[in-house]
KEFIDO-67452 format. One record per atom (N, C-alpha, C): x, y, z; residue in one letter. Coordinates in steps of 0.05 Angstrom, whole numbers, plus 5000, padded with zeros to 4 digits. Example, Ala and Ser with C-alpha at 12.3 -4.5 7.8 and 13.67 -1.06 7.14 Angstrom:
REM KEFIDO-67452
526448865156A/524649105156A/526449345156A/525749555142S/527349795143S/525850015157S/
END
This chain:
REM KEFIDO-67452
424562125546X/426262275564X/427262095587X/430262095589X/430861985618X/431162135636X/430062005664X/429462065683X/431761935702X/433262055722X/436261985739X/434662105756X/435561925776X/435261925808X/438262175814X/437062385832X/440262485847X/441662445856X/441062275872X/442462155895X/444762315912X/445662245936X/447062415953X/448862535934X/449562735955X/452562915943X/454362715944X/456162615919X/458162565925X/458462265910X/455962185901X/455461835900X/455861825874X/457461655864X/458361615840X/456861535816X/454461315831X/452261235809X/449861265801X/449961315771X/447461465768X/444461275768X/442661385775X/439261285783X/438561075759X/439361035735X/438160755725X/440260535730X/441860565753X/443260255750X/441360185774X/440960325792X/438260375821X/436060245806X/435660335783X/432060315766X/432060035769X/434659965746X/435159785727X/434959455758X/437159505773X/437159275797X/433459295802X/432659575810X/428859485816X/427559305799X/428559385776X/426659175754X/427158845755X/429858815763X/430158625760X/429258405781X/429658625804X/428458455834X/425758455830X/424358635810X/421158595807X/420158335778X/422558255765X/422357995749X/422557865755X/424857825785X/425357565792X/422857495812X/420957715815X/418957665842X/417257535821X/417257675801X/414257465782X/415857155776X/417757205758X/417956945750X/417756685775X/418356855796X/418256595817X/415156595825X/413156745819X/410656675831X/410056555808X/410656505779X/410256395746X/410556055756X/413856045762X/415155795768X/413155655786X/413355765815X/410655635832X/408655535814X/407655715804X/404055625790X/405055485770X/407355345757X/407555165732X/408254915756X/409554985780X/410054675793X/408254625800X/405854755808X/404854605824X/401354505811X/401554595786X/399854535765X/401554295751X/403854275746X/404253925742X/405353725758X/404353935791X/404853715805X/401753565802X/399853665808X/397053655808X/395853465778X/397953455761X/397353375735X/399253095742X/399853065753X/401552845763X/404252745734X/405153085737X/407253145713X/409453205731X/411753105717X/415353255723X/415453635718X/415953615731X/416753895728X/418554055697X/419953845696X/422253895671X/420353885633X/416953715647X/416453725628X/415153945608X/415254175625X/414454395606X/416254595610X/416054745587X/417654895583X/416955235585X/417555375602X/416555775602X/417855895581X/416555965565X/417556185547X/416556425548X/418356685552X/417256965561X/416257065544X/413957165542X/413057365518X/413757645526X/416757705510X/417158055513X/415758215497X/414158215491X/412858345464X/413558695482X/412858955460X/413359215477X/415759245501X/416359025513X/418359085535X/421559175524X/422859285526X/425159275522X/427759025519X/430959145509X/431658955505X/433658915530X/433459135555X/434558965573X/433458865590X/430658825595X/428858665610X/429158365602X/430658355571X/431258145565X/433358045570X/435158175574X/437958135594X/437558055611X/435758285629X/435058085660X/434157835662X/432157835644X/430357535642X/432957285632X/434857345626X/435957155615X/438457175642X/439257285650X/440657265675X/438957195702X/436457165699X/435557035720X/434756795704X/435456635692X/435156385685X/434256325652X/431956505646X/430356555623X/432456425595X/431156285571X/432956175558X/430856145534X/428356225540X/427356255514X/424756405514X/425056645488X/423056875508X/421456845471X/419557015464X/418256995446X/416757335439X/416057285411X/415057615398X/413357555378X/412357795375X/409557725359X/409657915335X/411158085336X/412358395321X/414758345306X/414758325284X/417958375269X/419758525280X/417058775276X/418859105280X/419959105311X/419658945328X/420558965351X/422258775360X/421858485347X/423258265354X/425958345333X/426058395317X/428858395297X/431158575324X/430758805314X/432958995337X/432758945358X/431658815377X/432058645401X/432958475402X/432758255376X/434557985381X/437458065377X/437758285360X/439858355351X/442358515370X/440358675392X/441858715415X/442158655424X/440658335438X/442258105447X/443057895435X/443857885411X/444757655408X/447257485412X/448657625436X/451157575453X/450057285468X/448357255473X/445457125500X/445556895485X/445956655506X/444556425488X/441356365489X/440356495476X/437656435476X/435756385452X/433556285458X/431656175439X/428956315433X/429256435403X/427856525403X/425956475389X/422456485396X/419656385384X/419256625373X/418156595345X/415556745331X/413456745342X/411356815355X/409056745362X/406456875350X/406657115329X/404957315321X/403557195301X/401957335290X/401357215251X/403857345235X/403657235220X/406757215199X/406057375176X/406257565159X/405657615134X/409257605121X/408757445100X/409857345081X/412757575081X/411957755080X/414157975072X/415558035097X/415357925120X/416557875140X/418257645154X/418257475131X/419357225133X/423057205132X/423257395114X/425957365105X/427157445138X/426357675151X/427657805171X/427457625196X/424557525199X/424257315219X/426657125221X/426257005187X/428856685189X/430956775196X/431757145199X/435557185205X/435657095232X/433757125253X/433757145278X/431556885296X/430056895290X/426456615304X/429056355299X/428656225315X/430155885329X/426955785326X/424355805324X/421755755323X/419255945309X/419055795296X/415756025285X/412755885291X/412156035312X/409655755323X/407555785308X/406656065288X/404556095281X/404256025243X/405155795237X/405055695203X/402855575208X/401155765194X/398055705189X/397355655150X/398755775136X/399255695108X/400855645086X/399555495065X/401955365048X/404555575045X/402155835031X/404356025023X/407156105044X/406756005071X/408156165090X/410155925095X/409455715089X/412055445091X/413355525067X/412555535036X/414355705015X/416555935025X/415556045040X/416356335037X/419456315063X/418456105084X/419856055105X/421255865101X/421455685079X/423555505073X/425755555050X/424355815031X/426455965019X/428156155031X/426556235050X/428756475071X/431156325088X/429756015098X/431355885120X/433755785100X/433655795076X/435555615065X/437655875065X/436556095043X/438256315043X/439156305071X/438756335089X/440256385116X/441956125126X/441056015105X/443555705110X/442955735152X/440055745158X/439455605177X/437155415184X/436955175199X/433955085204X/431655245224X/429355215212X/428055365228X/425655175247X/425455165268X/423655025273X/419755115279X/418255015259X/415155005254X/413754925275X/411455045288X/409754955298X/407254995276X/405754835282X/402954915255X/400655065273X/399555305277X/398055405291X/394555355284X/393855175302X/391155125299X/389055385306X/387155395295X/384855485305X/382755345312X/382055365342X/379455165343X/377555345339X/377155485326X/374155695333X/373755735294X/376355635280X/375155575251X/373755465232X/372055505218X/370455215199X/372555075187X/371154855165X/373954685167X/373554905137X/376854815127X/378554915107X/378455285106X/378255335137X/378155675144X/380655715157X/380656035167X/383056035190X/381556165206X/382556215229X/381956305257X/382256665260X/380556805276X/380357055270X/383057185289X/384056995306X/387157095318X/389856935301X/389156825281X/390656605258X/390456285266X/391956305252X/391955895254X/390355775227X/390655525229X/388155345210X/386555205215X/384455275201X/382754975209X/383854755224X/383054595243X/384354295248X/384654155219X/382154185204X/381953995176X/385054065156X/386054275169X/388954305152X/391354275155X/391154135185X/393654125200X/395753945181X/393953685174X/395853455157X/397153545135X/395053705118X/396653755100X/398253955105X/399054125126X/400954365130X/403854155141X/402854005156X/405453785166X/405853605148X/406053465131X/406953435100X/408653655088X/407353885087X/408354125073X/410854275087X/411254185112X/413654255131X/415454115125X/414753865132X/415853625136X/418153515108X/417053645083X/418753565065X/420053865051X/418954075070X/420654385063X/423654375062X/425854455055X/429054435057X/428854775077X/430254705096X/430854885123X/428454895139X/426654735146X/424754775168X/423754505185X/423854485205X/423654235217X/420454245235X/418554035228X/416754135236X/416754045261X/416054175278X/416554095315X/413754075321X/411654115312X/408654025335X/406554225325X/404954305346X/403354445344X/403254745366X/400854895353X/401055155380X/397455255378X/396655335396X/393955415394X/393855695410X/391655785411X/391256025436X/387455955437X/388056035457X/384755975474X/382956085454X/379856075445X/379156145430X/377056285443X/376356565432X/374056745446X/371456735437X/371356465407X/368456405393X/368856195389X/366856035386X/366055775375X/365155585394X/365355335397X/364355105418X/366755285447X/369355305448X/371555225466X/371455475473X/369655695465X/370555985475X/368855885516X/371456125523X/371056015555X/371455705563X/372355605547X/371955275560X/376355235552X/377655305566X/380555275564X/381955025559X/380754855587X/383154665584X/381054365568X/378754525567X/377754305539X/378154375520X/379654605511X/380954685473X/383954595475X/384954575505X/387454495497X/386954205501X/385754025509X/385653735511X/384753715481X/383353885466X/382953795436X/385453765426X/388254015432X/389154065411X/391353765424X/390953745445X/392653505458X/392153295432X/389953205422X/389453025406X/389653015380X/390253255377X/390553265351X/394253305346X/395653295372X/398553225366X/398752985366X/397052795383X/397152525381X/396852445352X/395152595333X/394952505318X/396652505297X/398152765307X/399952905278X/403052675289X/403452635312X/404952535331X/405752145307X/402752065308X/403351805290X/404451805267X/404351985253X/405851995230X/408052265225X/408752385244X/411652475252X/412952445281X/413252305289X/414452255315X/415652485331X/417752575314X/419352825326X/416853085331X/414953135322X/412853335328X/412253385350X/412653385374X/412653315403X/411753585419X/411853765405X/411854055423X/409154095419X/408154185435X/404554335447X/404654555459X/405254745440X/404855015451X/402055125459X/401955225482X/398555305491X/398255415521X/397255565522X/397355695552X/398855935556X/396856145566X/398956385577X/398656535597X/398156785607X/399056795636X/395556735654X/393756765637X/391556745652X/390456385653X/392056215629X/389955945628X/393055805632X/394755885638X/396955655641X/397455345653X/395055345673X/394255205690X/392954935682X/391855165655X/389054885640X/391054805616X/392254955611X/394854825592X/396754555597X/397754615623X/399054355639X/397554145642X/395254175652X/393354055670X/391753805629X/392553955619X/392153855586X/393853675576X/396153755583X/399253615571X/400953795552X/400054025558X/403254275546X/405154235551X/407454225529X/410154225533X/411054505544X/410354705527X/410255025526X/408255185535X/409455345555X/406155575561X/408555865550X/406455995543X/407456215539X/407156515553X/408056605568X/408056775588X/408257005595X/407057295587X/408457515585X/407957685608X/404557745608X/405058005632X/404657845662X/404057655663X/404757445699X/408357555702X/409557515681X/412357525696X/413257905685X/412358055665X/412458315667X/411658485670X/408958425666X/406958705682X/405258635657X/403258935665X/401458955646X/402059125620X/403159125600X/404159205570X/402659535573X/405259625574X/404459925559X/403960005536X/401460135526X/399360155504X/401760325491X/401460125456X/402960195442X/401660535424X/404960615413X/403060905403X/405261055401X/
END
């Protein structure tokens, strides 16, 4: 149900263009306390500023919060939901913007992903470089790969929030690397809540730091380190993240889906 402000007798405009300006003066108040805490975490890291990159996590939010976010600067936001990211990219796709996969992927979601994802950070299996390099071609577009580690996996396992083993990364970057429509760009992790690194942040991202170095020697272009989000962003930089990923610091706290 929408809800319209009255406003005086006589006043021509109705209460969500009122809403709509609140929201936006309440994004631009986060993203600038976001911006702060990324400068001054690579100032402290004795990093450029330009060297990382904010990507919004709209997951649940609407698709003109994504308007706003992209009229106040925003240029690459991210989703974890098909069912949500498809008809949102699709309402803006006027916007020049970039858009990340960030979720777990099931296979039968791929085709819809490749019409719209510019990135899929979470290729944790063979089957899902198959499935994402037959879709990218049909779409006669490139898609760009991150390989999603799990540090909290045994080796030749996956991670209970996705990813792979570290022990699988090589052979997943091989398996990108010679896919037709997918370009493999790096790596992506998320903090892990079991194993050695659970509670220990910016020592899981200094692992995964090393293990781009490693993937880094034998693909050069691999360069992206996705890791960090609104609560460890800090230990992400402070690591060597290209990418933090950012959702309720710059929109609130996510209204329970249902």
């Amino acid at each position: 149900m929408t809800h319209r402000d009255s406003g005086p007798a006589g006043s021509s405009g109705p209460g969500p263009t009122a809403a709509g300006e609140d929201r936006k003066a309440e994004l631009a108040a986060n993203l600038a306390v976001v911006e702060e805490r990324i400068a001054s975490a690579c100032a402290a890291a004795g990093r450029k500023r330009e060297e990382v990159t904010l990507i919004v996590v709209t997951k649940t939010y609407p698709a003109s919060d994504v308007r706003f976010l992209h009229e106040l600067g925003v240029r690459n936001v991210a989703e974890n939901r098909d069912q949500d990211a498809a008809p949102k990219a699709a309402e803006c796709a006027d916007l020049d913007l970039r858009w990340h996969f960030v979720g777990q992927l099931q296979t039968n979601k791929v085709r819809s992903v490749a019409s719209y994802a510019d990135v899929v950070q979470s290729v944790d299996r063979l089957k899902l470089v198959t499935a994402l390099s037959s879709a990218a071609v049909r779409a006669e577009r490139e898609l760009g790969c991150l390989i999603q580690v799990a540090l909290d996996a045994e080796a030749g396992g996956r991670g209970d929030r996705g990813g792979v083993a570290p022990d699988g990364i090589a052979e997943l970057a091989e398996a990108v690397d010679a896919a037709p429509g997918l370009r493999l760009g790096g790596l992506m992790t998320v903090a892990p809540l079991a194993g050695p690194f659970a509670g220990r942040e910016q020592a899981a991202f200094r692992q995964l730091m090393e293990f781009s170095s490693g993937l880094r020697s034998g693909h050069p272009a691999a360069n992206m380190v996705s890791a960090g989000m609104s609560a460890d962003l800090e230990q992400a930089v402070a690591a060597g993240a290209t990418h933090v990923r950012v959702g309720t610091a710059v929109l609130g706290v996510r209204p329970r889906l249902g």
